[in-house]
VMD Tcl script that builds the backbone (N, CA, C; Angstrom):
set m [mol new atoms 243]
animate dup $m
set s [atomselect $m all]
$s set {name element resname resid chain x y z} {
  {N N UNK 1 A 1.067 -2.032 -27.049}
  {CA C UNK 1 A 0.508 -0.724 -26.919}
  {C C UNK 1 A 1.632 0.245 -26.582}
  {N N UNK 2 A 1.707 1.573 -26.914}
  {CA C UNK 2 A 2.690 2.498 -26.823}
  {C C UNK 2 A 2.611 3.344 -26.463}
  {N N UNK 3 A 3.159 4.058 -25.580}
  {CA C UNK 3 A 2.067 5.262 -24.640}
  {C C UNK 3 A 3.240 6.620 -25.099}
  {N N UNK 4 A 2.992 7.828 -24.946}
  {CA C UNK 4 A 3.814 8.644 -24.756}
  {C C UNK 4 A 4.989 8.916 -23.999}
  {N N UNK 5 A 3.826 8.368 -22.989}
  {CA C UNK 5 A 5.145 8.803 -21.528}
  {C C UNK 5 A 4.563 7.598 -21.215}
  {N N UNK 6 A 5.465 7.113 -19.864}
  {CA C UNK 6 A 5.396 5.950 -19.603}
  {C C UNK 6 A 3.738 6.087 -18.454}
  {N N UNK 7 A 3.687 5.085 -17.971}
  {CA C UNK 7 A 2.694 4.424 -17.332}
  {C C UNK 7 A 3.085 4.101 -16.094}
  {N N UNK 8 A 2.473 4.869 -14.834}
  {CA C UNK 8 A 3.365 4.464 -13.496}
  {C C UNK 8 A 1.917 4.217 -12.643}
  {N N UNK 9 A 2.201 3.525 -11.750}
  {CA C UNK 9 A 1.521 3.191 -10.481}
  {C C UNK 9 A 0.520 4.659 -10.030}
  {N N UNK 10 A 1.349 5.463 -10.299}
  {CA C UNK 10 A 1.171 6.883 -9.302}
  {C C UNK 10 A 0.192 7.671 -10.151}
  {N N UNK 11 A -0.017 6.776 -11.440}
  {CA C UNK 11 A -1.237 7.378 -12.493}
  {C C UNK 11 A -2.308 7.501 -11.404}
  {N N UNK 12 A -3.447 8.235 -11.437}
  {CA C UNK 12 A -4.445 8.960 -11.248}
  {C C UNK 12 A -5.846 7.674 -11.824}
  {N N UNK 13 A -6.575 6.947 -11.424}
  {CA C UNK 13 A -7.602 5.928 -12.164}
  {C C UNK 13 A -8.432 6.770 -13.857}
  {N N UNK 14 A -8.463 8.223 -13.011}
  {CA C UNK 14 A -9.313 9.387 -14.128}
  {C C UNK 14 A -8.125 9.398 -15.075}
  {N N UNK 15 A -6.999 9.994 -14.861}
  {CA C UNK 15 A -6.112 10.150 -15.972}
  {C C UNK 15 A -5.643 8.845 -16.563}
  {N N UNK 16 A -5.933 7.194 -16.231}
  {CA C UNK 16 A -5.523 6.292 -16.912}
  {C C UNK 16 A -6.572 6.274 -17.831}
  {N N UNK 17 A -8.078 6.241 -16.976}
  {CA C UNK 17 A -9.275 5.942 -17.725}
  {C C UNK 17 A -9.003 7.085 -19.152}
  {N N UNK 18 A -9.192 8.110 -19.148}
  {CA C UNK 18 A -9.073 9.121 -20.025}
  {C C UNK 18 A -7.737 8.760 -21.105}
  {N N UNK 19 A -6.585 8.070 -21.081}
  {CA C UNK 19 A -5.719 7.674 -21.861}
  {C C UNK 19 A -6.168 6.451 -22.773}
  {N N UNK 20 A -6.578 5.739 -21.550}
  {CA C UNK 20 A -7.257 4.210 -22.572}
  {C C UNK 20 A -8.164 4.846 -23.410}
  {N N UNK 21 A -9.045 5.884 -23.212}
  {CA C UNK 21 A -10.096 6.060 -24.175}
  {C C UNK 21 A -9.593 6.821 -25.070}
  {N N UNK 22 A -8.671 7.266 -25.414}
  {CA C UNK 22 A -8.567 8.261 -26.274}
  {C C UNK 22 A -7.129 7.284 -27.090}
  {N N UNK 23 A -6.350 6.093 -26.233}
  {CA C UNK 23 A -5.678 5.221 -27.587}
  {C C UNK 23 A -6.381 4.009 -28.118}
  {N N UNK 24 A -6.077 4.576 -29.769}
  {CA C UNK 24 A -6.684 3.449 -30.570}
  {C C UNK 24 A -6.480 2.023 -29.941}
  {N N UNK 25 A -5.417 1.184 -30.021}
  {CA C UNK 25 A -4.942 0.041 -29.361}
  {C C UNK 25 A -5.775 -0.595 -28.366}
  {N N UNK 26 A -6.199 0.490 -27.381}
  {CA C UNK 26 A -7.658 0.260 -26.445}
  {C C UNK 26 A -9.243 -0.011 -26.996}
  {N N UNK 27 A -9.296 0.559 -27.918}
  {CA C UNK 27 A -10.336 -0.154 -28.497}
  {C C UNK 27 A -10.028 -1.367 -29.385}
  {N N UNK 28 A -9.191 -1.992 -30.003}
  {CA C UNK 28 A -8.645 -2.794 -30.545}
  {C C UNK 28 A -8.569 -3.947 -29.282}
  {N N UNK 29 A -8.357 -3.619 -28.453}
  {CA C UNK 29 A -7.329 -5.058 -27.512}
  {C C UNK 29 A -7.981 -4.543 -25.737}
  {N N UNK 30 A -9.927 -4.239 -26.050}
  {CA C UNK 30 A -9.894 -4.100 -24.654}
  {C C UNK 30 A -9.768 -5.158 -23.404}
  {N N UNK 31 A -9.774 -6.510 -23.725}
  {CA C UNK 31 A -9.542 -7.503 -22.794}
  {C C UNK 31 A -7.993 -6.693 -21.799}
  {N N UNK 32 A -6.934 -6.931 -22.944}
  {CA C UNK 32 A -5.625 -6.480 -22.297}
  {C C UNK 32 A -5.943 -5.175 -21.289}
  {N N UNK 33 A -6.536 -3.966 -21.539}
  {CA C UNK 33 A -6.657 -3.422 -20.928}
  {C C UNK 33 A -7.565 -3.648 -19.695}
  {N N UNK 34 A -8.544 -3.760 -19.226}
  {CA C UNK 34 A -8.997 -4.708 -18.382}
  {C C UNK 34 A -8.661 -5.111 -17.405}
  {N N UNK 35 A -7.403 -5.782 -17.505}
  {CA C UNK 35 A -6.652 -7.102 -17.037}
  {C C UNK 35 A -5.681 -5.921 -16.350}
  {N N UNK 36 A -4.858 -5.164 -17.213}
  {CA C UNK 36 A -4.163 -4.110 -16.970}
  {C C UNK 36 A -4.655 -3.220 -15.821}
  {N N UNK 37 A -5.579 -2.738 -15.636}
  {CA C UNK 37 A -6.111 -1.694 -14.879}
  {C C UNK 37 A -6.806 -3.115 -13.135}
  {N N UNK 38 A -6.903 -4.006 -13.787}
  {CA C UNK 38 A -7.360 -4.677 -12.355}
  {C C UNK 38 A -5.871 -4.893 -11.642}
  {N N UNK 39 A -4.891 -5.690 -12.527}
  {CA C UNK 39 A -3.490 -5.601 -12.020}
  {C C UNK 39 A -2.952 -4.169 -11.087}
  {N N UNK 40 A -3.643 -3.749 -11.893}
  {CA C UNK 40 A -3.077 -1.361 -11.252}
  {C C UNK 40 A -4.078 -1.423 -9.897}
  {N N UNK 41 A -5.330 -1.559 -9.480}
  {CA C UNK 41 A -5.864 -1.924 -8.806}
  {C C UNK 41 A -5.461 -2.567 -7.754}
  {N N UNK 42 A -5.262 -4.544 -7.478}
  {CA C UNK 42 A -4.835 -5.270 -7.124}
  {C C UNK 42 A -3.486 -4.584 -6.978}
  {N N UNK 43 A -2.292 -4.274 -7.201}
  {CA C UNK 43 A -1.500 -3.644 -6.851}
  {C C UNK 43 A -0.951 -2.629 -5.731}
  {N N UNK 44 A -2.217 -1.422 -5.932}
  {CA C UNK 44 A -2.293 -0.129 -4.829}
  {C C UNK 44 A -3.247 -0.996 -3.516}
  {N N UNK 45 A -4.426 -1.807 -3.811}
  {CA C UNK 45 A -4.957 -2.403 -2.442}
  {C C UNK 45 A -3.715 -3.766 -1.928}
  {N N UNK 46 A -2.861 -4.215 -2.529}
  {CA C UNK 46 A -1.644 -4.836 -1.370}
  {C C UNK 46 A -1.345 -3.788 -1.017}
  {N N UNK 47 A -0.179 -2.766 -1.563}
  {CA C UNK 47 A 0.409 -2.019 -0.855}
  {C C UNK 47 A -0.124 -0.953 0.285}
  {N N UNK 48 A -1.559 -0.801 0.201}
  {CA C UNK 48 A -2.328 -0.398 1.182}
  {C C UNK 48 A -2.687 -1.117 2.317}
  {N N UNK 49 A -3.061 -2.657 2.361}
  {CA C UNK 49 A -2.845 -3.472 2.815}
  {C C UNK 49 A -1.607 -3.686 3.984}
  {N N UNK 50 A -0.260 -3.907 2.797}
  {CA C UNK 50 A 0.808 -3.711 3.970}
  {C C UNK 50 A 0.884 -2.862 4.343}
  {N N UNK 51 A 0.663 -1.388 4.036}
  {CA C UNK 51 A 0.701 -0.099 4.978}
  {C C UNK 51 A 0.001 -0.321 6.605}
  {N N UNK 52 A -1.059 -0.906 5.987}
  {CA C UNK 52 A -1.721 -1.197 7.473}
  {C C UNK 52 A -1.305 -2.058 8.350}
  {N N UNK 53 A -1.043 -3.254 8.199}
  {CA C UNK 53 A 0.100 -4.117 8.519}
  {C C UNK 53 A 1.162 -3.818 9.487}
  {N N UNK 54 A 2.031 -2.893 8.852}
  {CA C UNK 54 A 3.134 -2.358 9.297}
  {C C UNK 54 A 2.691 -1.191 10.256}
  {N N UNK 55 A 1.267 -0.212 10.088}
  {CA C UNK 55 A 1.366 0.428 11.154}
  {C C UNK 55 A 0.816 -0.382 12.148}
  {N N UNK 56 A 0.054 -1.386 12.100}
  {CA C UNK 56 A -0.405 -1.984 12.843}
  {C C UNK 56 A 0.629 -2.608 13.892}
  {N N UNK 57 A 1.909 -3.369 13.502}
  {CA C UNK 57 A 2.976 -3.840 13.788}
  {C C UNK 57 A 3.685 -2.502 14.485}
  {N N UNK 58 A 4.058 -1.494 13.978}
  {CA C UNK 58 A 4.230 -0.784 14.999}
  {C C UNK 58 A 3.680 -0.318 16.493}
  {N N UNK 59 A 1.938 0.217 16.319}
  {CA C UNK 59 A 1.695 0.298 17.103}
  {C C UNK 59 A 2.012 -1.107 18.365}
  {N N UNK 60 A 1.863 -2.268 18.033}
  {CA C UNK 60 A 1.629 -3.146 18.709}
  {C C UNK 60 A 3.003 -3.160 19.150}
  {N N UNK 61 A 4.618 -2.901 18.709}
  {CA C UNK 61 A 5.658 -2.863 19.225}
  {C C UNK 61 A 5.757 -1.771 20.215}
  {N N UNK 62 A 5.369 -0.386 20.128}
  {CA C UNK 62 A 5.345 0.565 20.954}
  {C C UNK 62 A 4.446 0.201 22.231}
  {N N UNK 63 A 3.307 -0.606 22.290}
  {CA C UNK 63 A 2.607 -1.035 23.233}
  {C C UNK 63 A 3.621 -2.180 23.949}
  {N N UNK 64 A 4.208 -3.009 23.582}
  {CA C UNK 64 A 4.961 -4.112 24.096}
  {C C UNK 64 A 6.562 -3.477 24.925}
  {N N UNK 65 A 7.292 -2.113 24.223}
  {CA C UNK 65 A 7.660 -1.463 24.663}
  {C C UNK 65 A 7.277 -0.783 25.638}
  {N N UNK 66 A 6.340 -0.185 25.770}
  {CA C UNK 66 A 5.834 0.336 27.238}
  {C C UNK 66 A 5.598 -0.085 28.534}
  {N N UNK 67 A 5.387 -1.849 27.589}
  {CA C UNK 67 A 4.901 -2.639 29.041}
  {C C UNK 67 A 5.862 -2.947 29.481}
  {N N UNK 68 A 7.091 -3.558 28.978}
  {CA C UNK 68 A 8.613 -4.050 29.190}
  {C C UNK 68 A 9.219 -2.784 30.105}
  {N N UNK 69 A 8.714 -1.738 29.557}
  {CA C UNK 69 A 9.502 -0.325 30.222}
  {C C UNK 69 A 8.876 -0.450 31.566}
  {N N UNK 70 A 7.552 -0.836 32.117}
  {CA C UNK 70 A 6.817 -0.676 32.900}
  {C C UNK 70 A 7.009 -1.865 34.295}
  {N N UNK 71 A 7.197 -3.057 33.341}
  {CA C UNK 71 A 7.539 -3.622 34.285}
  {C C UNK 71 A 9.262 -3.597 34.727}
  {N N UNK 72 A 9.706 -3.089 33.925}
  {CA C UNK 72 A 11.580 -3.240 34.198}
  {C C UNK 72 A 11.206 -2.311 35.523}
  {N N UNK 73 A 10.634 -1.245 35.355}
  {CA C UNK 73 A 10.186 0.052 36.632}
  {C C UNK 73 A 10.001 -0.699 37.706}
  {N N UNK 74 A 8.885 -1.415 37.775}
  {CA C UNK 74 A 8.590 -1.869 38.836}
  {C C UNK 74 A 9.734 -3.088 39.439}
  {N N UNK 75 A 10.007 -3.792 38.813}
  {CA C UNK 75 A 11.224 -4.955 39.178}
  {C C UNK 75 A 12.321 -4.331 39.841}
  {N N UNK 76 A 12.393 -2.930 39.258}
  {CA C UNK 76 A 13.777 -1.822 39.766}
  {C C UNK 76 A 13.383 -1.483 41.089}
  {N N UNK 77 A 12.053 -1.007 41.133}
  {CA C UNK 77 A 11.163 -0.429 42.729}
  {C C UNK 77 A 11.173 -1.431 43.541}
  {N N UNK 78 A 11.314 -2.854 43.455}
  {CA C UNK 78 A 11.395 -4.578 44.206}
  {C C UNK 78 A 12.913 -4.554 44.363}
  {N N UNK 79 A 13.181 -4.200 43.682}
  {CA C UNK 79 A 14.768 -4.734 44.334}
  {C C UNK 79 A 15.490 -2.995 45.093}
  {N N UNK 80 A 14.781 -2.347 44.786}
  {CA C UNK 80 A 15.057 -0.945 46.244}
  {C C UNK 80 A 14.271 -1.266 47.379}
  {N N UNK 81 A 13.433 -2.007 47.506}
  {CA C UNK 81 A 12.855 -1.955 48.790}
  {C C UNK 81 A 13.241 -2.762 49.416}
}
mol reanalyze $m
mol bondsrecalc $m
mol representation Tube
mol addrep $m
């Protein structure tokens, strides 16, 4: 299949849908397409996925940071008294 311009991730689902329907090749070979658009799919929900992940992993480092900060405080306030 041969597109004009290329075909990126960052396509729009409306502006892919609207391309498949309007190239011949797509009606010819809709399995491939199909397969294509679940791959585009499956694709953006990992990387959404690890987005969450990673903020998740942050928050949970900034919490582990605070506590480390919290107790270094207090261990510092034990050895002044």
């Amino acid at each position: 299949m041969k597109w004009e311009k290329p075909l990126t991730l960052d396509l729009g689902i409306q502006e892919l849908k609207q391309k498949l329907l309007s190239c011949k090749a797509y009606l010819e070979d809709e399995e491939f397409d199909c397969n294509f658009l679940d791959t585009m799919i499956e694709d953006r929900r990992e990387k959404e996925e690890r987005r969450e992940k990673t903020e998740e992993y942050r928050k949970k480092e900034e919490e582990y940071r605070k506590e480390i900060e919290k107790y270094g405080k207090e261990a510092e306030e034990c050895r002044l008294e």
